[in-house]
N, C-alpha and C positions, 0 to 999 in steps of 0.2 A: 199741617204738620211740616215745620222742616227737616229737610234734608240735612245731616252732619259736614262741620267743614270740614277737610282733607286738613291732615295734621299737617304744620308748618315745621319745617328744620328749625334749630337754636341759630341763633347768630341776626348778624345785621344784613339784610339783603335790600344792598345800595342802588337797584338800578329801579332805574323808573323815578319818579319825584319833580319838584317841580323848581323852579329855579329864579328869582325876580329880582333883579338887578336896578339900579338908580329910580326907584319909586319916590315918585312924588304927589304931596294933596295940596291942592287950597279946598279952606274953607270961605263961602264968602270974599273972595276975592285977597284971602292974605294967608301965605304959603302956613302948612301946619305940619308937616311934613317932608323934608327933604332928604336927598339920596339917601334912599333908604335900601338896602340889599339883603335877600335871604334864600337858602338855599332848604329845601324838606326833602325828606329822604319817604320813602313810603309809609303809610301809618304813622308819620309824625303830625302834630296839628302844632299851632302856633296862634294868637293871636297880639292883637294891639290896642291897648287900652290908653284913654288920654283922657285931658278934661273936659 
């Protein structure tokens, strides 16, 4: 059984996250992604979907 979480305050609590500036992919040898930049703040998720 678990334990309860500790109740969280309201609001946006900005610190911590992570941070990824000028990303780049190749696939196969031909770029598929270029400077790519993004910033997450705690409990945000993100992804990247392509063809």
């Amino acid at each position: 059984m678990r334990e309860p979480r500790p109740e969280r305050p309201y609001g946006v609590d900005h610190s911590g996250g992570l941070t990824a500036r000028a990303v780049g992919k190749t696939y196969k040898g031909r770029p598929v992604v270029r400077n790519v930049s993004v910033t997450l703040h705690r409990g945000e998720a993100v992804g990247l979907l392509g063809p």
